[in-house]
N, C-alpha and C positions, 0 to 999 in steps of 0.2 A: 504494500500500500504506500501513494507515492506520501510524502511529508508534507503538507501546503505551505508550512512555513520555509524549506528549505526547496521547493519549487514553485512558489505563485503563481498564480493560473495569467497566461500570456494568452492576448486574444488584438490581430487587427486585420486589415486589411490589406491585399495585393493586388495592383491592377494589375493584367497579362495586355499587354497593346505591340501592334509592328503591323506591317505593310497586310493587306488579304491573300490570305491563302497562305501563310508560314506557319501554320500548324499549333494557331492559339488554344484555338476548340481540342483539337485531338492532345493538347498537351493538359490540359483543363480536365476531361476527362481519362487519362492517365494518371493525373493526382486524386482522383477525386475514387479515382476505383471505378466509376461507374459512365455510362454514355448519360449527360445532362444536355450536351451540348452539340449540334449538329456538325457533322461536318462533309464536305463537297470538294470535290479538284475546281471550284469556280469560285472565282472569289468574290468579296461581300456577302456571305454565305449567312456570316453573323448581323444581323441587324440589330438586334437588343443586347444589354449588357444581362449576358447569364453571369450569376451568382449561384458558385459552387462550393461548399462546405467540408472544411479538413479537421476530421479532429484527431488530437492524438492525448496523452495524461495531460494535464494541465497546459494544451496547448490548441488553442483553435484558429485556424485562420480561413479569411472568407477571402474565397479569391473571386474577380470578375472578368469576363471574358468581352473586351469591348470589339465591337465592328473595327473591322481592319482601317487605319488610316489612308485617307485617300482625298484627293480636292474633290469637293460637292458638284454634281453636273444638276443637281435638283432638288427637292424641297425637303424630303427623304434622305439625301446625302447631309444637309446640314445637320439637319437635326443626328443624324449618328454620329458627325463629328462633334457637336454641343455633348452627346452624352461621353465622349470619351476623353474631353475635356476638362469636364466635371469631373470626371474620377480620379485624374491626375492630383486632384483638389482633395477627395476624400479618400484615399490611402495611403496605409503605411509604406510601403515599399512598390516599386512597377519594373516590372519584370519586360524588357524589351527583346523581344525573339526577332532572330533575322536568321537568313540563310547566303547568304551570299557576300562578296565585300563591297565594302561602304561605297568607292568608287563607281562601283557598275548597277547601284541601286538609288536611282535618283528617290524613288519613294522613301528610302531609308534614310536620306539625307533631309528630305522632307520632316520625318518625325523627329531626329536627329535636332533642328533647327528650337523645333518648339522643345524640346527636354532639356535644353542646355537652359532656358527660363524655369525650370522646375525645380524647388528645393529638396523634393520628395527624395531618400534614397532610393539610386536605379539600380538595376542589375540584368546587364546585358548577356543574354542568352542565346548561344549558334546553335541553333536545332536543325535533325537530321542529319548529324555525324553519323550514324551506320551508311550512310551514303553516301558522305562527302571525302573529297579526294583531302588527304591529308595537308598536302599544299594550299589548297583552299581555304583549310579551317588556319593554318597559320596565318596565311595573308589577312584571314578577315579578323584574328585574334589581335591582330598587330596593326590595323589600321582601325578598329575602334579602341583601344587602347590608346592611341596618339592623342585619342582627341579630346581624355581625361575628364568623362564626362561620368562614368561610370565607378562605383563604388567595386563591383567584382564583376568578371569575364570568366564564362565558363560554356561548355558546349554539353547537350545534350541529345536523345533521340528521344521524343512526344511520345512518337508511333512506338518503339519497344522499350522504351520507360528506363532505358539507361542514361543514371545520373540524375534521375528526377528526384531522387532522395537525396544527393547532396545538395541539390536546387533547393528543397524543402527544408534543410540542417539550415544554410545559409539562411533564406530568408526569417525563420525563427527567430531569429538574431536579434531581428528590426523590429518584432513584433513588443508593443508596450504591455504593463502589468495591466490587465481588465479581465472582466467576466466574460464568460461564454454570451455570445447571442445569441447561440441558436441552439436547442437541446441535440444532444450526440446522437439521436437516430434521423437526423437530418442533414439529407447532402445536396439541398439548392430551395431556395426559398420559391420557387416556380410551383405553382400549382399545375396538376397532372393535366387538363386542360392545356396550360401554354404548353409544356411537353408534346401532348397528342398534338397541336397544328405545327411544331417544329417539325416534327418526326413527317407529317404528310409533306411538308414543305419540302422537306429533305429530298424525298424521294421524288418528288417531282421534280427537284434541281435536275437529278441524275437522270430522268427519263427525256428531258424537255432540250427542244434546241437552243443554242445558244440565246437568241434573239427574245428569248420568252421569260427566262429564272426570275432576274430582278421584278420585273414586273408582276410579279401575282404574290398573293396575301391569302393567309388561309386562316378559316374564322372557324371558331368551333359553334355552331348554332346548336347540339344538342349533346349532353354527356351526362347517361342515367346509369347510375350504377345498380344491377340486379342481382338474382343470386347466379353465382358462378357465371356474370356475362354481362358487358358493356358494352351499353349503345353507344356509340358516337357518331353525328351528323354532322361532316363539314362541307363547307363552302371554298372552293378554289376560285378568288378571284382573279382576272385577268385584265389588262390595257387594252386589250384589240379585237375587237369580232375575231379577226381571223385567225385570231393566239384561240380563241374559246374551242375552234375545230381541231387545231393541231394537237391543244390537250386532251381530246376525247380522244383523237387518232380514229382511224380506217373501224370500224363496229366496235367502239370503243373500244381497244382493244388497249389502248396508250394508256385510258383513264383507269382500268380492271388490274393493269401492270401497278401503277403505281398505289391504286386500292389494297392489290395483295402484299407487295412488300412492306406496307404500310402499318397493315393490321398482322403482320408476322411477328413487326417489332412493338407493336403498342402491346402487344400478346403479353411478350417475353419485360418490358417494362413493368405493365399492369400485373402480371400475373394471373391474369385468368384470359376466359376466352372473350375475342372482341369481336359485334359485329357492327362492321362499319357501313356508311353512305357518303358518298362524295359527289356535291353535283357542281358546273363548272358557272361560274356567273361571270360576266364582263361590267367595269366598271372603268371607265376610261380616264388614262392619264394618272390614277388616283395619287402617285407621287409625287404629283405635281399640285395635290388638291388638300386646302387647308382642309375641309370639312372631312374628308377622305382618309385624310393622314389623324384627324381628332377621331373621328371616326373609329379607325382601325387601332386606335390605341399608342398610337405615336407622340400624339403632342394634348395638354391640355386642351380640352373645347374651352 
């Protein structure tokens, strides 16, 4: 039994932030033990900041997983750079993942720009070393180093979780003496609901042409829990009359694909059997649309 007086319960917060698509999400749920957080080879995958929950003996840290940094093309974009922003603001520590060196990564110099204004301590992270050419991780070891913006530099792999425990030893370090926030059988403040329309979202990313992902929004319109078996009724919205056909595909067959791998995993989340409905609605422009965007839960009405 640990001692409270010779270990005080440590509890804060970690932003996880860097370029889309470097492997915030799959490093988040690596920590975290558990899939919270979607993830896609397309980037802007993440649009909301998931909060995912680490507990260890007298030790909790809530990490967040913010939308990948990127200049706003829309109304949408701003608002995901405002919220990761803001987090820079509200945590203890922020973990900066990249993959490549600083030179050949104009987006990383991007983020790079706004951190050197942060007081927050950083800790710069090269993920997906099980891949990376040794020469690589040196040059990119040694040109963010140069730039002495960082507290510690270290590399790890998201995808097979080597090094994510001495990621975890480190950041500890930074965390202040406070109470738990959140009780120990809790690993993301999301309610199962925003889950289920991640997880459909997800899978449409994967089925969907390029020209389609960003633009659709998935709403949960019905989620009954029975015995041994949940309803859920979502709504896949879309930008374009002719985005609504290309997600149903040839006898729906596009929309049944991404229904079945959908309720495979809400399955194995939920733990019981799920039966789902998905039907497709078009709602144009909507990320360009104040009402649309309040609407769907992005920005205060």
């Amino acid at each position: 039994m640990i001692n409270s007086k010779e270990h005080p319960m440590k509890s804060g917060f970690v932003g996880i932030i860097g370029r889309p698509n470097v492997g915030k999400s799959t490093l988040l749920n690596a920590v975290i033990g558990e899939k919270i957080a979607i993830t896609t080879p397309k980037p802007q995958t993440t649009r909301n900041t998931i909060r995912g929950i680490y507990h260890q003996p007298a030790l909790q840290m809530v990490f967040i997983d913010t939308p990948g940094i990127h200049k706003p093309k829309n109304k949408l974009g701003t608002i995901m750079m405002e919220q990761v922003q803001r987090t820079f603001e509200e945590v203890d520590a922020i973990v900066f993942l990249v993959d490549n060196v600083l030179s050949k990564s104009p987006g990383d110099r991007y983020v790079l720009e706004i951190l050197r204004e942060v007081k927050t301590p950083k800790i710069l992270v090269i993920n997906k070393i099980d891949t990376m050419d040794p020469d690589l991780f040196r040059d990119t070891f040694e040109e963010y180093e140069e730039t002495g913006v960082f507290e510690k530099i270290m590399g790890i792999s998201a995808l097979t979780g080597k090094n994510t425990s001495v990621l975890l030893e480190t950041l500890a370090k930074y965390m202040p003496e406070g109470p738990a926030y959140f009780p120990e059988d809790m690993i993301t403040d999301h309610p199962e609901r925003f889950l289920a329309s991640e997880i459909i979202r997800e899978k449409a990313l994967l089925y969907l042409e390029e020209e389609i992902p960003h633009g659709i929004y998935v709403e949960i319109e019905s989620f009954q829990e029975k015995e041994n078996l949940v309803h859920i009724g979502a709504v896949i919205y879309c930008e374009k009359k002719s985005h609504k056909g290309m997600i149903i595909g040839k006898e729906g067959k596009k929309l049944k694909g991404i229904g079945k791998q959908s309720r495979m995993e809400l399955e194995r989340l939920l733990g019981t059997k799920v039966f789902l409905e998905l039907w497709v609605k078009v709602r144009e422009n909507w990320r360009d649309s104040n009402y649309s965007l309040s609407d769907f839960g992005y920005r205060e009405k």
